[in-house]
C-alpha positions as a Python dict, from the first residue, in 0.01 Angstrom:
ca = {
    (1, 'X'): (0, 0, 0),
    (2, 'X'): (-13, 293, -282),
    (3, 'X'): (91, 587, -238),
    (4, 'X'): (-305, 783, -198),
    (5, 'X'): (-360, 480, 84),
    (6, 'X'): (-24, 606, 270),
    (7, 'X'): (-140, 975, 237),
    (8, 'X'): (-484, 883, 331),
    (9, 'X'): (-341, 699, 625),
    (10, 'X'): (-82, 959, 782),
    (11, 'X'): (-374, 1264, 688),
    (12, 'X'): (-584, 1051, 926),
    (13, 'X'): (-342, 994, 1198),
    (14, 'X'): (-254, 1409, 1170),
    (15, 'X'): (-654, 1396, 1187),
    (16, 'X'): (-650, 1213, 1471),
    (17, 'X'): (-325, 1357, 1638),
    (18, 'X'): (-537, 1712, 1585),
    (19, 'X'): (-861, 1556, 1782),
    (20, 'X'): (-621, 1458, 2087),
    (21, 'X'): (-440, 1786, 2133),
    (22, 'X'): (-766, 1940, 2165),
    (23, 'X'): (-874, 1731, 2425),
    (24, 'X'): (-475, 1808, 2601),
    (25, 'X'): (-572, 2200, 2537),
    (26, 'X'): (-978, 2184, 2614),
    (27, 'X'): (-990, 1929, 2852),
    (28, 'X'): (-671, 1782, 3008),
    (29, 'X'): (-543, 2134, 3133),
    (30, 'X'): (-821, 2118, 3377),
    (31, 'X'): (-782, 1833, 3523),
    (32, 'X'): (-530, 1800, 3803),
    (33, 'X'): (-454, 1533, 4002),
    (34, 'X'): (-132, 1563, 4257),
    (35, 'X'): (-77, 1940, 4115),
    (36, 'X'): (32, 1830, 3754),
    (37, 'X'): (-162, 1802, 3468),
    (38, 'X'): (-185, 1529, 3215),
    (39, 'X'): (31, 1495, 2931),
    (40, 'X'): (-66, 1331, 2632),
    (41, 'X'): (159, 1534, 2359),
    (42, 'X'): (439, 1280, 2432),
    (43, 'X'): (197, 988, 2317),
    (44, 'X'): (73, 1134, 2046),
    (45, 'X'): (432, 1132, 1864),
    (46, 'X'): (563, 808, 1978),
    (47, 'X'): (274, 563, 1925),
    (48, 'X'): (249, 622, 1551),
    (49, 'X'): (620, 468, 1528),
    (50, 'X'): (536, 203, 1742),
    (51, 'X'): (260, 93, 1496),
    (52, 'X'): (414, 181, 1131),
    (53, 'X'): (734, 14, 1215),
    (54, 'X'): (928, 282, 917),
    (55, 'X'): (1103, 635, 870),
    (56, 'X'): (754, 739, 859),
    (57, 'X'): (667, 734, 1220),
    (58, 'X'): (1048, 914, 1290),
    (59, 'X'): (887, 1180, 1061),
    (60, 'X'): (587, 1182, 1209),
    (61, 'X'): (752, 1256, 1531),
    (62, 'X'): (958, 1499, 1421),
    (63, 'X'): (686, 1705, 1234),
    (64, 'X'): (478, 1692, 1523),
    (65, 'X'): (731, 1805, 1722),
    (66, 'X'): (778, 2130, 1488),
    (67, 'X'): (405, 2189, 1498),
    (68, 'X'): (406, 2135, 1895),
    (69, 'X'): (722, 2428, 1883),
    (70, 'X'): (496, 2665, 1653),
    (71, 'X'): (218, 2608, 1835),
    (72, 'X'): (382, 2598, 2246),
    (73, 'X'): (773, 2759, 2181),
    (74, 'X'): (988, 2604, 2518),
    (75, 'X'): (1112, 2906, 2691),
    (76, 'X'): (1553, 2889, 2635),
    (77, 'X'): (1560, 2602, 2362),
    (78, 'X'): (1394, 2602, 2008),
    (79, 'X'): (1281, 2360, 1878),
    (80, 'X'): (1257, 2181, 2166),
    (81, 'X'): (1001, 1935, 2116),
    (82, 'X'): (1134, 1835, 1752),
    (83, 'X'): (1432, 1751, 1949),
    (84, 'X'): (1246, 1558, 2217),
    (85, 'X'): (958, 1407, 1967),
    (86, 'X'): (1244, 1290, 1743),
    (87, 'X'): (1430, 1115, 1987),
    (88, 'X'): (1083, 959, 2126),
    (89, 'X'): (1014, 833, 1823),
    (90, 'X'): (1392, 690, 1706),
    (91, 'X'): (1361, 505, 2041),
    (92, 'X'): (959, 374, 2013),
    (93, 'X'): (1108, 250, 1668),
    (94, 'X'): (1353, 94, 1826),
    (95, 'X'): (1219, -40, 2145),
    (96, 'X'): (871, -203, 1966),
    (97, 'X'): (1093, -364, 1695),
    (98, 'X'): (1350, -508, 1937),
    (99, 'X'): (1235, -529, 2245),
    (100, 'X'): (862, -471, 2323),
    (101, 'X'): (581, -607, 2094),
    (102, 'X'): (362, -303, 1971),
    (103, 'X'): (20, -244, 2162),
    (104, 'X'): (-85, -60, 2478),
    (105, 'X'): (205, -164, 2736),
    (106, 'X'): (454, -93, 2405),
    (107, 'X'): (288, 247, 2389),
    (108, 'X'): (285, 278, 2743),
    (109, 'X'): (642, 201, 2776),
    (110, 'X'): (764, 436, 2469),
    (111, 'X'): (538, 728, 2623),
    (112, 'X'): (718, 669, 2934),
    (113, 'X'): (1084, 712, 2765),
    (114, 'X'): (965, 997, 2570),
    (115, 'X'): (857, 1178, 2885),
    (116, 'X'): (1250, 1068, 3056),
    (117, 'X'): (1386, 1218, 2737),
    (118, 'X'): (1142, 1548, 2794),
    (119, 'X'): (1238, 1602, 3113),
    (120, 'X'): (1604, 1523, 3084),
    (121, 'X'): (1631, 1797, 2830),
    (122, 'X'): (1362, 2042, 3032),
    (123, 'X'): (1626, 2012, 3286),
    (124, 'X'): (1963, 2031, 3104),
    (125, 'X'): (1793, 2367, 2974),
    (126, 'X'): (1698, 2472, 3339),
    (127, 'X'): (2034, 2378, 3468),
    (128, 'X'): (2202, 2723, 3383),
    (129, 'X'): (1921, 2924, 3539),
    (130, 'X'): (1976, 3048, 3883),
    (131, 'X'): (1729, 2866, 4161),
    (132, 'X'): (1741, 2544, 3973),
    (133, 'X'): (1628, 2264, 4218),
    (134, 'X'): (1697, 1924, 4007),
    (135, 'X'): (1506, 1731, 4288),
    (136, 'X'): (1212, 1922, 4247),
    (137, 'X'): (1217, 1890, 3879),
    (138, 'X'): (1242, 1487, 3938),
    (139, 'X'): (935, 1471, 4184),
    (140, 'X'): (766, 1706, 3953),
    (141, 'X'): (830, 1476, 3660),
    (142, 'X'): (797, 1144, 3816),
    (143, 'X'): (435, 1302, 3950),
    (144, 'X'): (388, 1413, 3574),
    (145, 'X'): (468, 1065, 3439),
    (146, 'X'): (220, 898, 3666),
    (147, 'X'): (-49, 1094, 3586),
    (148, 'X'): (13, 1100, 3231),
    (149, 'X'): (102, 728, 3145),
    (150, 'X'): (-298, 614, 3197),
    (151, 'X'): (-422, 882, 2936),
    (152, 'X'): (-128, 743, 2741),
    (153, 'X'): (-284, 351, 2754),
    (154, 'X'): (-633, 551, 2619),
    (155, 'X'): (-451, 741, 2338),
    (156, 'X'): (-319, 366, 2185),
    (157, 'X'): (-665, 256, 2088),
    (158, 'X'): (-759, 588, 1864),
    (159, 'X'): (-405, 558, 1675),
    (160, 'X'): (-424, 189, 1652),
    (161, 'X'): (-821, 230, 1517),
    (162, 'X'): (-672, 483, 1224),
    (163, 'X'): (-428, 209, 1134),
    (164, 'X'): (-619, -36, 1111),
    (165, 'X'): (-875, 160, 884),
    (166, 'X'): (-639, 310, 708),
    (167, 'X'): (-523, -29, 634),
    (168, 'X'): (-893, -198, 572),
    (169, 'X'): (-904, 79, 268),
}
């Protein structure tokens, strides 16, 4: 692939990564099923490292990540969702090259470790605060997760359609 087909390619997957956080911020905050919202921000950096297979999709995930912390700065931890993006991604890397064949239940599965990694780190950060309750932050994630893993499965087929036209060009 040259080098204008890779920049076409990951300007199209920030394209797309741009359409889908407008859906999470138009759409998704008002929906609300078992008192959580949706969470598709998680997907949206892990899949594309699932799917590219390189140190591109780590970078991807980490520069989302920094644009997620510009954009939504975590309360007691910068850069929190570099941290969390990054690791996301280092483990979708891993886990689709190893472990799971990429597609929907790969993306699925890496959303869902992503999300473990989000809320183990929400948590560590919440830890030192007074009133803490760490099995209210589990139901409240494992509630989060199940909402949010479907809309995961339905983010796969945009990312996978950009790679696969980015790839036809």
């Amino acid at each position: 692939m040259t080098r204008r087909a890779t920049a076409i390619k990951w300007i199209c997957y920030c394209l797309g990564a741009l359409v889908l956080v407008l859906v999470q911020s138009a759409v998704l905050v008002h929906v609300r099923i078992w008192g959580v919202h949706p969470f598709i921000l998680p997907a949206i950096a892990v899949i594309p490292a699932t799917l590219e297979r390189g140190e591109q999709g780590l970078l991807y995930g980490a520069f989302f990540g920094l644009a997620c912390d510009l954009l939504t700065p975590v309360a007691g931890m910068p850069c929190f969702y570099f941290l969390v993006f990054l690791l996301g991604a280092a483990a979708a890397w891993l886990l689709s090259g190893q472990v799971i064949m990429a597609g929907v239940v790969c993306s699925v599965a890496v959303t869902a470790v992503c999300m473990v990694i989000c809320a183990l780190l929400h948590a560590a950060v919440m830890a030192g605060q007074s009133g803490f309750d760490m099995g209210a932050a589990s139901w409240l994630a494992l509630r989060e997760l199940a909402v949010s893993l479907p809309f995961a499965a339905a983010v796969h087929p945009l990312l996978a359609w950009v790679r696969t036209r980015a790839l036809d060009d």
